[in-house]
Structures are given as C-alpha cells and as structure tokens.
C-alpha positions as CSV (number, residue, x, y, z in Angstrom):
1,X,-94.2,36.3,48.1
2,X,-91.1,36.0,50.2
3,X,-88.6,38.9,50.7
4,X,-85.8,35.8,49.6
5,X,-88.4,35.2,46.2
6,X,-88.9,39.3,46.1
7,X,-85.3,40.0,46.1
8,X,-84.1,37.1,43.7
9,X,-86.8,37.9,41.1
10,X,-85.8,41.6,41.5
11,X,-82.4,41.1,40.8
12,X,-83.1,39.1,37.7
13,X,-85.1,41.7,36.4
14,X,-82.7,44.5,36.9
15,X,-79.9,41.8,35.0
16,X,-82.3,41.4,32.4
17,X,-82.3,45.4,32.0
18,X,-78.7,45.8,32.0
19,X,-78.3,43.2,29.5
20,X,-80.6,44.6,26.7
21,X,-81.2,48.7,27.6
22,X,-78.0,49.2,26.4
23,X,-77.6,46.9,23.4
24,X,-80.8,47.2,22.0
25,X,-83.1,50.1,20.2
26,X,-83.1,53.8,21.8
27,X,-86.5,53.0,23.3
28,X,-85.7,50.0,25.8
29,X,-83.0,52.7,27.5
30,X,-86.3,54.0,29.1
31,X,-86.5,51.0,31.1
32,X,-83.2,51.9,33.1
33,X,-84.9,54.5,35.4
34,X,-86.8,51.6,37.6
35,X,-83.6,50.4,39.0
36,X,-83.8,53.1,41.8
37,X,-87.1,52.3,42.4
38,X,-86.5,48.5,41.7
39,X,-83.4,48.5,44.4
40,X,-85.2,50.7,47.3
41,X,-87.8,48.7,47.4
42,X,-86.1,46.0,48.9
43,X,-86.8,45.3,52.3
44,X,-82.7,44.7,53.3
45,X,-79.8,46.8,52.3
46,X,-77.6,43.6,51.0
47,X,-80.7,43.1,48.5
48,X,-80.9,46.7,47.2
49,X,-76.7,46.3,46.8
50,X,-77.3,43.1,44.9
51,X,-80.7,44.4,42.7
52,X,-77.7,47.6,41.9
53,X,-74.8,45.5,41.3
54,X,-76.8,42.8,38.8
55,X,-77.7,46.0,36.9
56,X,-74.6,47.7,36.4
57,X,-72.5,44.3,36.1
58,X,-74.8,43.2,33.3
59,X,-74.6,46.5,31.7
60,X,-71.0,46.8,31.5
61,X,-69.8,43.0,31.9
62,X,-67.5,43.7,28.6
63,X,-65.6,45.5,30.6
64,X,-63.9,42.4,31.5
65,X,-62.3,41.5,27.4
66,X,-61.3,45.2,27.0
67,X,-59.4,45.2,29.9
68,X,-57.5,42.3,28.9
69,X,-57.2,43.0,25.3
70,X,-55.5,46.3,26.1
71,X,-52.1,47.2,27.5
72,X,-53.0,48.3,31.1
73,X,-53.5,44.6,32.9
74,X,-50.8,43.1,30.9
75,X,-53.3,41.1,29.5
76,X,-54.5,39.3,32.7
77,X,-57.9,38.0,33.3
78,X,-57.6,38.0,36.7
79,X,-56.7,41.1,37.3
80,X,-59.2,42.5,34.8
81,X,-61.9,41.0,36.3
82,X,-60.9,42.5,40.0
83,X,-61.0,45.9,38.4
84,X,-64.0,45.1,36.6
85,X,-65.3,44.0,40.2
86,X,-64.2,46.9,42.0
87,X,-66.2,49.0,39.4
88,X,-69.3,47.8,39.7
89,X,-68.6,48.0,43.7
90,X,-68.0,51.8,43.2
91,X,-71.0,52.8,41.5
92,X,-73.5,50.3,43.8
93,X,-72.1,51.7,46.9
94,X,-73.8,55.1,46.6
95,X,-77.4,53.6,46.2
96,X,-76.3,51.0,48.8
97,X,-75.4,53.5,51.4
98,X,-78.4,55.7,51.1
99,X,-80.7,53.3,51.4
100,X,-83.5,52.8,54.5
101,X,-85.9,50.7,55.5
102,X,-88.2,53.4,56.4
103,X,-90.5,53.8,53.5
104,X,-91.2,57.3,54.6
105,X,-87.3,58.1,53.9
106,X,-87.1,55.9,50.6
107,X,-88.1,59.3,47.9
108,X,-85.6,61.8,49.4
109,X,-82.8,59.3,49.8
110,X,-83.5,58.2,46.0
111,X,-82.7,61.3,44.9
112,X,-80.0,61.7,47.1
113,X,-78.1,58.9,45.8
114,X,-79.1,59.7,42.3
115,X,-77.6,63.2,42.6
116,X,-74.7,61.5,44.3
117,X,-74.1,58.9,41.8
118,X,-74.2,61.8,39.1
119,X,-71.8,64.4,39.9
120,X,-67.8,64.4,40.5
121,X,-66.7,62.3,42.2
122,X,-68.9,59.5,42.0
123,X,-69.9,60.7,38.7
124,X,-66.6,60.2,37.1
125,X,-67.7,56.1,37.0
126,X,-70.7,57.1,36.1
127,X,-71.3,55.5,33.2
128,X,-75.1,53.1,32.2
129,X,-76.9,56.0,34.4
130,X,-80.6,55.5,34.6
131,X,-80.7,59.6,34.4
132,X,-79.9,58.7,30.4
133,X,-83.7,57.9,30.1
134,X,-84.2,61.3,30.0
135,X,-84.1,61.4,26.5
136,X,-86.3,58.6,25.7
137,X,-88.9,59.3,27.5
138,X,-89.0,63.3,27.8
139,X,-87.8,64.2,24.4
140,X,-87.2,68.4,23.8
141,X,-88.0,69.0,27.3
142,X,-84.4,69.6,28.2
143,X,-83.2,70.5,32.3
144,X,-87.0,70.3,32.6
145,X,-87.2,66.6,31.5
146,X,-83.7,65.7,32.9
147,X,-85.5,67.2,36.5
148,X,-89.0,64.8,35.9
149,X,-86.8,61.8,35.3
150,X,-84.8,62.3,39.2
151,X,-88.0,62.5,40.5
152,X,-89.3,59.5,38.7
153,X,-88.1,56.7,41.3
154,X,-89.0,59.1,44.3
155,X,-92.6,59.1,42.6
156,X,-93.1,55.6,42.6
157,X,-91.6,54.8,46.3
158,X,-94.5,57.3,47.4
159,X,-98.0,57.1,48.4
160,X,-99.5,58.8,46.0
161,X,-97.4,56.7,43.2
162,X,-100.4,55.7,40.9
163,X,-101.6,58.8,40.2
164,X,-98.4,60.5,40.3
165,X,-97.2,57.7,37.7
166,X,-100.4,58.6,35.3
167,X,-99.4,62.3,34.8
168,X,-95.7,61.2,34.3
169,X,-96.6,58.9,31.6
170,X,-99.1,61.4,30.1
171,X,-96.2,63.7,30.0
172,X,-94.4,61.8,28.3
173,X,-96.1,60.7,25.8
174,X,-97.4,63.8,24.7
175,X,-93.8,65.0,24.6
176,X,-93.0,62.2,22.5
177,X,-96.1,62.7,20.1
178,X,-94.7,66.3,19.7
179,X,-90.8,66.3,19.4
180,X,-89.2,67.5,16.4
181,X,-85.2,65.9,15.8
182,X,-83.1,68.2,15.6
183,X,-82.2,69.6,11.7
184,X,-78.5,68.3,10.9
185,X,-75.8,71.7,10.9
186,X,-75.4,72.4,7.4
187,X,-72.3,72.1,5.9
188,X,-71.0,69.6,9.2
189,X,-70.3,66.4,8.4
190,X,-67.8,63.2,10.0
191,X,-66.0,61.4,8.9
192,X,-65.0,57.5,10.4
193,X,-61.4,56.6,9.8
194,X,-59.7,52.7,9.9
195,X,-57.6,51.9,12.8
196,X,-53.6,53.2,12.7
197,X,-51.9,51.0,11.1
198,X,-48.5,52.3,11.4
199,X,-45.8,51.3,14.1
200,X,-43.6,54.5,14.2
201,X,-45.7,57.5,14.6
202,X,-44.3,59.6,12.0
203,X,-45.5,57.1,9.4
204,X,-48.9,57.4,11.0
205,X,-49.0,61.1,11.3
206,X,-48.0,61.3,7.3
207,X,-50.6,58.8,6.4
208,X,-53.4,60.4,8.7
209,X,-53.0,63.8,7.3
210,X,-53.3,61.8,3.7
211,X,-56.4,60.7,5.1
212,X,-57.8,64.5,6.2
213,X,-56.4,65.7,2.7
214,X,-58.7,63.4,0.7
215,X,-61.4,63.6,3.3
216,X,-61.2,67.3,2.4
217,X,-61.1,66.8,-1.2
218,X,-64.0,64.4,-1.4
219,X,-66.2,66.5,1.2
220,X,-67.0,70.2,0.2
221,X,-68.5,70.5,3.4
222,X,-67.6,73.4,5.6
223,X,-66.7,71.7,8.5
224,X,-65.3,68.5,8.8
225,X,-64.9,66.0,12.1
226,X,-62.5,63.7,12.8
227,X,-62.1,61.0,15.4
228,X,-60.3,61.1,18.4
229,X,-55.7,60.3,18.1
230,X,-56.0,61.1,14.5
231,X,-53.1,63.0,14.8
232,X,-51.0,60.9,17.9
233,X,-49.6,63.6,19.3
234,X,-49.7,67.7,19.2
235,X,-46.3,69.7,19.3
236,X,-44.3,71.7,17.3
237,X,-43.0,69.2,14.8
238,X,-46.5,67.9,14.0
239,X,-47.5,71.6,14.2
240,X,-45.8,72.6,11.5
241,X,-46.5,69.1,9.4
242,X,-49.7,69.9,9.6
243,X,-49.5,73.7,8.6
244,X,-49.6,73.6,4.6
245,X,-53.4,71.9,5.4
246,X,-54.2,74.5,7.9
247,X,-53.4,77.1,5.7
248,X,-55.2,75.8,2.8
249,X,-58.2,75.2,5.1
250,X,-58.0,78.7,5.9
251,X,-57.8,79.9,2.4
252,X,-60.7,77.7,1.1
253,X,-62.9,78.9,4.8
254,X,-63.3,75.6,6.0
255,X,-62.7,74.0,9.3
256,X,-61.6,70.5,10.6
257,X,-61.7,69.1,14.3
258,X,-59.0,66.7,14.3
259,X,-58.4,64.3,17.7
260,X,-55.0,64.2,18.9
261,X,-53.0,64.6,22.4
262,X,-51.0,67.7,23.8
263,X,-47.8,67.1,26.1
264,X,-47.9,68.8,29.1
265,X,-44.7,70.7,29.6
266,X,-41.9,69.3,32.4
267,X,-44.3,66.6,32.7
268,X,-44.6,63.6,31.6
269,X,-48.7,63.8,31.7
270,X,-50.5,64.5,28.8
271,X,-54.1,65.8,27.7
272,X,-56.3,64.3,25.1
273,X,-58.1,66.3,23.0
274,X,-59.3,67.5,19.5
275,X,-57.3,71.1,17.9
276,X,-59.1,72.8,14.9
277,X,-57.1,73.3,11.7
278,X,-57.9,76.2,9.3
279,X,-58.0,79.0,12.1
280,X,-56.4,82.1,11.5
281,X,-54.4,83.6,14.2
282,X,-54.8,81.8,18.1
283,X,-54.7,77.8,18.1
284,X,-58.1,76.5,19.2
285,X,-57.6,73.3,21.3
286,X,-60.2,71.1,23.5
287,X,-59.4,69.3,26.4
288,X,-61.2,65.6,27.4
289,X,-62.0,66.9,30.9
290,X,-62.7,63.1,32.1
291,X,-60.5,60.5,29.8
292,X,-61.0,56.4,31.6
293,X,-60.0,55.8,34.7
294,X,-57.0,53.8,35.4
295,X,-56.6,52.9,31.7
296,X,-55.8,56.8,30.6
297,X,-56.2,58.5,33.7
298,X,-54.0,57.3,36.6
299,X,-53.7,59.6,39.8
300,X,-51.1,57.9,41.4
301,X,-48.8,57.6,38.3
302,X,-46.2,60.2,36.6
303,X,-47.7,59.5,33.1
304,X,-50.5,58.8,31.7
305,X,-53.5,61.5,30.4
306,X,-54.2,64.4,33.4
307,X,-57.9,64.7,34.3
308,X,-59.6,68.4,33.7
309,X,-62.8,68.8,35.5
310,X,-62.3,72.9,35.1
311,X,-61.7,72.6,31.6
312,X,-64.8,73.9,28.9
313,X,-67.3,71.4,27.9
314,X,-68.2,72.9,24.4
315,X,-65.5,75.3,21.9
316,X,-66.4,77.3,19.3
317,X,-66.3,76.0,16.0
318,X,-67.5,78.2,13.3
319,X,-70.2,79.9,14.1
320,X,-71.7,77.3,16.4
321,X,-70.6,76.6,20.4
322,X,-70.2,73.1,20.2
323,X,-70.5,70.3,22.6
324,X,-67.6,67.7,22.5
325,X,-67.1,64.4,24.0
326,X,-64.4,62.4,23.7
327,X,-64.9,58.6,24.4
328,X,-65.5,57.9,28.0
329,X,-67.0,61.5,28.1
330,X,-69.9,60.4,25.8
331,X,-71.0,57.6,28.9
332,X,-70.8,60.6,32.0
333,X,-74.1,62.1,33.1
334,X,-71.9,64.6,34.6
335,X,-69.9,65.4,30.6
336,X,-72.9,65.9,29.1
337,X,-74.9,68.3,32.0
338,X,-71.5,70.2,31.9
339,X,-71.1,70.1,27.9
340,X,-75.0,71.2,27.8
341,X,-75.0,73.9,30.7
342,X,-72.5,76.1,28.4
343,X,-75.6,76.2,25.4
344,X,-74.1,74.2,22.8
345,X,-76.1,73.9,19.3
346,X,-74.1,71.5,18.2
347,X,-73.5,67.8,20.3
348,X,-70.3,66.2,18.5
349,X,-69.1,62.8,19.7
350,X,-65.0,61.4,18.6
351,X,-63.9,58.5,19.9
352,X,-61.7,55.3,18.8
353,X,-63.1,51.3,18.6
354,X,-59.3,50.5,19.1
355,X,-59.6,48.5,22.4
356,X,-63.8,48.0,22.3
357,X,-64.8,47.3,18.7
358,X,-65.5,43.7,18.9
359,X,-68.0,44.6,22.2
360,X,-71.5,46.6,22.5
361,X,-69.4,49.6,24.2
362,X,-69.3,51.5,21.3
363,X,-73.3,51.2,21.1
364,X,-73.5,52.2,24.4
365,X,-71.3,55.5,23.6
366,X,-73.9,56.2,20.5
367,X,-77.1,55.4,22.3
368,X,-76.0,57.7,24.9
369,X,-74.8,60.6,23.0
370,X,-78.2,60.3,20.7
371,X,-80.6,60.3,23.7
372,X,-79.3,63.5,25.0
373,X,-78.8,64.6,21.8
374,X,-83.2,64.2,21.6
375,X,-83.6,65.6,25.2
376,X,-81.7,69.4,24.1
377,X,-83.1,68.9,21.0
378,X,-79.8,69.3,19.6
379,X,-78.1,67.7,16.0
380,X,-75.5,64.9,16.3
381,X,-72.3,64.0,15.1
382,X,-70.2,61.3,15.5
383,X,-66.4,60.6,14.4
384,X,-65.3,57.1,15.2
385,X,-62.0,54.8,14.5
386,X,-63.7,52.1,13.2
C-alpha cells in the first residue's frame, strides 16, 4: 500500500468515526481512542493533521448551523464556517505539532499531545476527546481506567503492541462483565422545561417560577433540578421574587437547583450558573467555570459571560457533593477531571437546546456526561430546555 493510499484510507476512517461515535449508541464512543494511534501512524506530519482534522470536523461539523442560527455571527455562513474552521485547526494543531517520524518517539509524544489537548488551555476546545472512551471501555475503574485509556494509543505505536493490546482488552472486558450502574440518589429527580417563550424578562421570570411551583407540587421529591437560564438573571429584584418559594422550600425541607446568571458588579461581565432555593441562611451559588468560547465567553470584549477556571467543580446540595456541568462544561475532559477530583456522588448535567436542538450536540452533551458518569461509577442527572 502507498503512503498517498495509507493516508487517504486513514483519513476516511477517522471521518467515518467522527460521524457515528458521537451520534450513535454509548458503545461506538470506544472507537474514538484509535485516532491517536490512527494519526501518528502516518508516515508525514500534513497526513497525521489531516487523519486529526477529518475526525474532529466530522464530529463537530454542526457547529456550522448553530453558529448561524444564533446571534453571535449575525447570522452569516461565512463567517460561521471560518470559526468553525478555525476550531477544528485549534484542536488538530496539538497532535500535529507533537508528532515524529521516528517511531521510537511516536508513544511518549502521543501522550504528550493527549495530555496537552486535555488540560487548560488547549483543553478549553476540548470537546469529542478520545479520553471520553474511558467509560465505555473501562467502566468503574475510575482515574485508574481514565490512566489505561492515555496509554492506549502509546500501546499500540509500540513494539510490544499485540500483546500489550491482549491484556488491554482482557481488561476491559472483564471490567465490563463486572460493572454495576450506579443506584439513582433517592429523592433527586429533573426536570426538562420548554424553551422561554416570553420577550420581556419579567414575564419570563413570573412564568418560570410558575413552572418550579408546579414542578414542586407534582414532584414530592427532595430535591429537584432544573435547567440552565431558568431564572434569566440573579439580583435583588428576582431575589426577592423568588423568596416566598424559597422559604416554602425551606419549610417543606426540600431543595431546587435552578439555572440562572449573576451580574458581576461595575462590570458589565456576567457568570452563568445554577443558585439553590430552600437554603436557610448563606445563598449557595455555582459558577460555569468554562461557558463557550466566543459565543458566551469573549476575552477581548467588555460583556459577555467571565470564564472561572478557579472556581469549584461540584457544591453541596443536601447531603451529597455534587458535580455540575453546565452546557459546554458537559463536552470538557478537563470539567469533568476537575468536577470528579473534588469526590462528587452525584454527576448532574443543566443545559439549554435553545441554539442546538435541531442538531446531534445535545446527544453528544448526554453521551458524554453518561460515560463518565459509568467510569466513577456515579448516578446521573440531567435538566435540559427542550
């Protein structure tokens, strides 16, 4: 076979993964950790950029209509598909840059690049990861499993790769045959909420907390989840709007996570969020520490949503530390190690279909957050605008 045949047949393949691992069951995810592998085997470094870029550009392609639908690009194709280009440029360039001919190099600079690609500040476009077949095919064998799966393209780039490969799939399998999912938290549930309706964002806020009232009548569950901007914005007025069901919360013992925004003060930044009703005594807020690039979070603007890389990964809720991604968040490698290294029990997922409900992103989102969800063994919620 020629390097041209080799490489063309190569980058079809890793197409052909990008287009179904993250559209179809949890099971063909698995097949996303042989891009590495796949990419540094090439024998050229424009090969291995265009085996990458085929993968993530047919995993996240959709890109394209959301940016267009939404209010960022002011509705231009062009433009969205320069952004969507620039993208998938980003998050080949790691893999592209580490890469060697020297087949004696090819495992360490893998993992290199995977470790690059995963944390801050590559990792904040760090979204159809092939570290998320951790959960697929190492199931309940948490940091351990998510450290088996980096070394998975390293392992087949080596010499001893057939017999490496044969314990690797041994291990997983008999991790699959063995995993347990995670019991549900009793007493959680979520609740999925239409699309705002409303123009004027009082009318909004008095229907959405109509919504939460009956949500809270229907459900006698103890705690109750709901998606992300469910309230607009957080601030005094809404505060005390929002009081009378706090306080009755707090009477009855029950909780609810509600998604909204806070204002930053003398700015004219803001933070998305979730704040949880039915406290007594200190307000209990989360911040989104990573919200989406350019279309929330804009460095070189004076508005927009302020990124919070210090900020916690899990609150307390109850009596369980609980892991929360907000949209975008649910997509990071780097969200979910950060989320998980604080011990959550609980893996909670809001989000909003406003802008990507008529594409495959919101499956992505739920694949994602359900296969870490298996590899920490841990029970999952999600709370979507549907």
């Amino acid at each position: 076979m020629t390097a041209r045949i080799q490489a063309s047949s190569s980058v079809a393949f890793a197409a052909a993964i990008g287009a179904v691992a993250w559209r179809g069951p949890m099971w063909v995810l698995s097949s996303v950790i042989l891009i590495p592998a796949l990419a540094y085997l090439q024998t050229t470094r424009t090969a291995c950029f265009a085996v990458v870029a085929a993968y993530y550009a047919a995993a996240s392609w959709e890109m394209i209509p959301v940016l267009q639908a939404g209010p960022w690009l002011s509705g231009s194709h062009s433009l969205s598909v320069i952004v969507f280009a620039l993208a998938i440029f980003v998050l080949t360039s790691t893999w592209t840059i580490l890469w060697t001919p020297d087949s004696r190099w090819k495992p360490i600079r893998t993992l290199c690049a995977f470790v690059v690609s995963i944390i801050p500040p590559m990792g904040l476009l760090g979204w159809a990861s092939p570290i998320m077949a951790a959960g697929v095919l190492f199931p309940g064998m948490k940091w351990t499993g998510l450290a088996i799966t980096m070394l998975i393209p390293s392992v087949l780039l080596a010499p001893i790769r057939i017999s490496a490969a044969t314990v690797l799939a041994a291990t997983s399998l008999l991790a699959n045959a063995v995993y347990m999912p995670a019991m549900p938290t009793p007493g959680w549930t979520a609740v999925n909420l239409p699309h705002p309706q409303a123009t004027d964002e009082f009318t909004q806020l008095t229907k959405n907390l109509d919504v939460i009232r009956q949500a809270l009548s229907d459900k006698p569950d103890q705690v109750l989840i709901f998606p992300e901007s469910t309230i607009q914005r957080w601030n005094e007025a809404t505060k005390l709007y929002a009081y009378a069901a706090s306080r009755s919360l707090a009477y009855e013992r029950r909780l609810a996570v509600v998604g909204t925004t806070f204002p930053i003060p003398g700015s004219g930044k803001q933070h998305n969020g979730a704040v949880l009703l039915g406290t007594n005594g200190e307000e209990v807020r989360y911040i989104q520490r990573v919200p989406v690039p350019l279309a929330m979070w804009n460095p070189f603007g004076t508005e927009g949503f302020r990124l919070c890389l210090t900020c916690s990964g899990t609150a307390q809720i109850g009596k369980h530390r609980t892991a929360v991604l907000i949209c975008y968040e649910q997509l990071l490698p780097w969200t979910l190690m950060h989320s998980t290294w604080e011990s959550p029990s609980v893996l909670v997922g809001m989000s909003s279909s406003e802008w990507t409900g008529h594409t495959s992103i919101p499956e992505a989102q739920s694949l994602s957050l359900h296969a870490w969800g298996r590899l920490f063994e841990l029970p999952v919620l999600e709370s979507v605008h549907r």
